[in-house]
Structure formats: C-alpha cells, structure tokens
N, C-alpha and C positions, 0 to 999 in steps of 0.2 A: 504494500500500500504506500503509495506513494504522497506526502502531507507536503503542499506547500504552506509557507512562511508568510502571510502579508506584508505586502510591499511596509517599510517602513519610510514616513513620511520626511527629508532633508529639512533642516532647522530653517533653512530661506525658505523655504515652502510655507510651513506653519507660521514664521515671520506674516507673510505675504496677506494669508488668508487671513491673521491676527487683524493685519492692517485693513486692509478690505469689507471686516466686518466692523472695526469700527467707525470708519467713514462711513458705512453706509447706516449704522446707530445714528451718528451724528448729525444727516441728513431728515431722518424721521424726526429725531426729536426738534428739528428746527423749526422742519415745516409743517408737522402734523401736533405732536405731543405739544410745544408750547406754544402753539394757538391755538387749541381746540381748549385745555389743560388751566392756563395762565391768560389766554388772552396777548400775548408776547407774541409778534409776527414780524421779524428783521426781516424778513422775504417777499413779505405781501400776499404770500400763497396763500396761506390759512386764511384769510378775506374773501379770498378770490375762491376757495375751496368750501365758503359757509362755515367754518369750522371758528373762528374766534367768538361766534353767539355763543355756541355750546361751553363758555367760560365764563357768561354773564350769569351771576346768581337770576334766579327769578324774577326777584323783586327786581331788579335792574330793567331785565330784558321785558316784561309785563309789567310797566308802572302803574297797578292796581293794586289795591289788598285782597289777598286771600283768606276767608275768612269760612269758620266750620259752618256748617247747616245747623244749628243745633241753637241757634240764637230767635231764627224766625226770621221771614223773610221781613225788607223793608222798600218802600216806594224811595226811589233812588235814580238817580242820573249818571251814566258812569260814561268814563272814555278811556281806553287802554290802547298801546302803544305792542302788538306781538310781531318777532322778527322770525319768520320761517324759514329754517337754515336751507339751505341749496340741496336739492336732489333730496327732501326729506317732507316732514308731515309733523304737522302743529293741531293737536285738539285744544279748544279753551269752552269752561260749562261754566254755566247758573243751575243755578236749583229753584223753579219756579213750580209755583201749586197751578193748580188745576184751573181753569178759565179765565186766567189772567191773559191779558194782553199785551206784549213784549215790545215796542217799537225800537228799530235797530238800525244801524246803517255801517258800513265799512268801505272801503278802497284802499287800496296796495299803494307803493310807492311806485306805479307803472305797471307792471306783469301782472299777465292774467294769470290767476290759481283756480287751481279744481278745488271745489268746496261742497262741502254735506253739512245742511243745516238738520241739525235730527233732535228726536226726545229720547231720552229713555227712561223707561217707566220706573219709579220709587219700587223697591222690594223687587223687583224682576231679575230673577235667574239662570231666565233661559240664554239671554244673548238679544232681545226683540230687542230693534229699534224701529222709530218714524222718522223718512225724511223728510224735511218742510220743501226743502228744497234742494237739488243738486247741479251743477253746471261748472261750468270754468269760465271765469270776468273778470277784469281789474277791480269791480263795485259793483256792491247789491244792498239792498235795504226796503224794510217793508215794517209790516205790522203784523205779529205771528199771537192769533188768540190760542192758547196753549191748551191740548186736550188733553192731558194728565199731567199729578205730579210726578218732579221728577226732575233729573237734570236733562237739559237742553242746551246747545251750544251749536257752536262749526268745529267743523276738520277740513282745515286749509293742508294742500299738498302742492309744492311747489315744486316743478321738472325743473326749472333752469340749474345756471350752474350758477348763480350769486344768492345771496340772501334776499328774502325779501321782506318789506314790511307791512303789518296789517294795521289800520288805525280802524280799530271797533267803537262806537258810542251805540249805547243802549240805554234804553230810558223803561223803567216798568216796578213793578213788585216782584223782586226776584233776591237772593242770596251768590257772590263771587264763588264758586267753585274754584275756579280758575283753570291752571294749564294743566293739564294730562300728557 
C-alpha cells in the first residue's frame, strides 16, 4: 500500500495567503462592517450600498415615539421621517380599534416603492391579513375607516440601489407601534 504524504505548504506560500486574507478582512470591514455597524463610511460605498441607515438607532432613523399598546389609544397628529435601506423592506404599524377613521398621507424623496397598506386583526394567529391597498408610487394618501382592531400600517419595499425616504403624516385615534 502505497500512502502519500500531503504536499506540505513553503513558509512564502502561507506568508502570501496570510496577507491576502487580511486585505481582503480589511476591505469588508471598511466598506460593509463600518457602515452598516458604526455608520463610519471613508469610501462612500456603504451610502451608496443602503447600509449606513442600518447604524441609525430607531429613534434617529423614525423621528416618532414608540410607545406600548397598553396605554389606550389617543386622537393625535403624527409625522414621521422612515428611511428604507436599498434592495430591502420597511414595515411601520399603529394599533387602531375598530371603526375608527385613519387619514394619512406619504411620499418618498423621489422613487417609487411597492407598498401594502394592510390590518391585522388583534389576537389573530393564523397569519390573516387585509390589504387596504397595494401598488408601487412615489405618494399615496387617503382616509382608511378601519374594520377591526388591530394593528394596521404599510410595508414599503424599495428595488433600487440607494436609500430611500418615506415622510408619513397620519392624523386619527390610533397608538405608535412603530417599525417592525
């Protein structure tokens, strides 16, 4: 039986690939890990790739309060500022009761987003939802009388490749869920 010996690897060899492997670490972390991470982007990429939102706490990037359901709902005016990172998906909810009526409005900074205005029913298990509405626009707004409690909101999905932003105002008897 004849056993060969694995090649054993020359010290410039393992040098090489040492070095290879950490430039190409050092590349990642420049332009993905700290600006997705820190928000820190020397390159511009991580802007250009949607990825410096994903470093904004919440509260930064959704200038609203988030606040539990457990207070009750109250008649309130709201406007909130959501930035939907590039090649990705933004849900934002209220928690509205039942035969209230919601007035809303939004538009993007430009781009048109595919959007799902939907409910989903309080205590529901299965997965059901209602869409109010679905389509892809830069702006839509209307007056949605609400047919159960529950939270209700949009799911913005943005294709492009940059960030985009959503300026929401909503006016009704509702409670901030906020971003999902």
């Amino acid at each position: 039986m004849n056993i060969t010996e694995p090649p054993v690897q020359s010290t410039g060899s393992l040098i090489k690939a040492a070095f290879i492997a950490v430039v190409f670490a050092a590349v990642v972390l420049i332009t993905v890990v700290l600006p997705a991470e820190y928000a820190i982007d020397p390159t511009g990429l991580g802007k250009k790739m949607g990825l410096t939102v994903l470093a904004a706490p919440v509260e930064e990037t959704a200038k609203a309060p988030i606040v539990s359901c457990d207070d009750g709902p109250t008649i309130q005016k709201g406007s909130i500022e959501i930035v939907v990172p590039a090649k990705s998906g933004i849900e934002y909810k209220l928690h509205i009761e039942k035969d209230v009526e919601l007035t809303y409005a939004w538009r993007t900074n430009g781009a048109a987003l595919y959007f799902d205005f939907h409910g989903e029913p309080q205590g529901d298990k299965t997965g059901y939802f209602m869409s109010f509405k679905e389509a892809t626009l830069p702006t839509d707004g209307g007056v949605q009388k609400i047919p159960f409690t529950g939270s209700h909101g949009w799911y913005w999905k943005n294709e492009t490749d940059s960030a985009v932003t959503v300026y929401l105002e909503t006016e009704g008897e509702y409670q901030v869920i906020g971003l999902k």
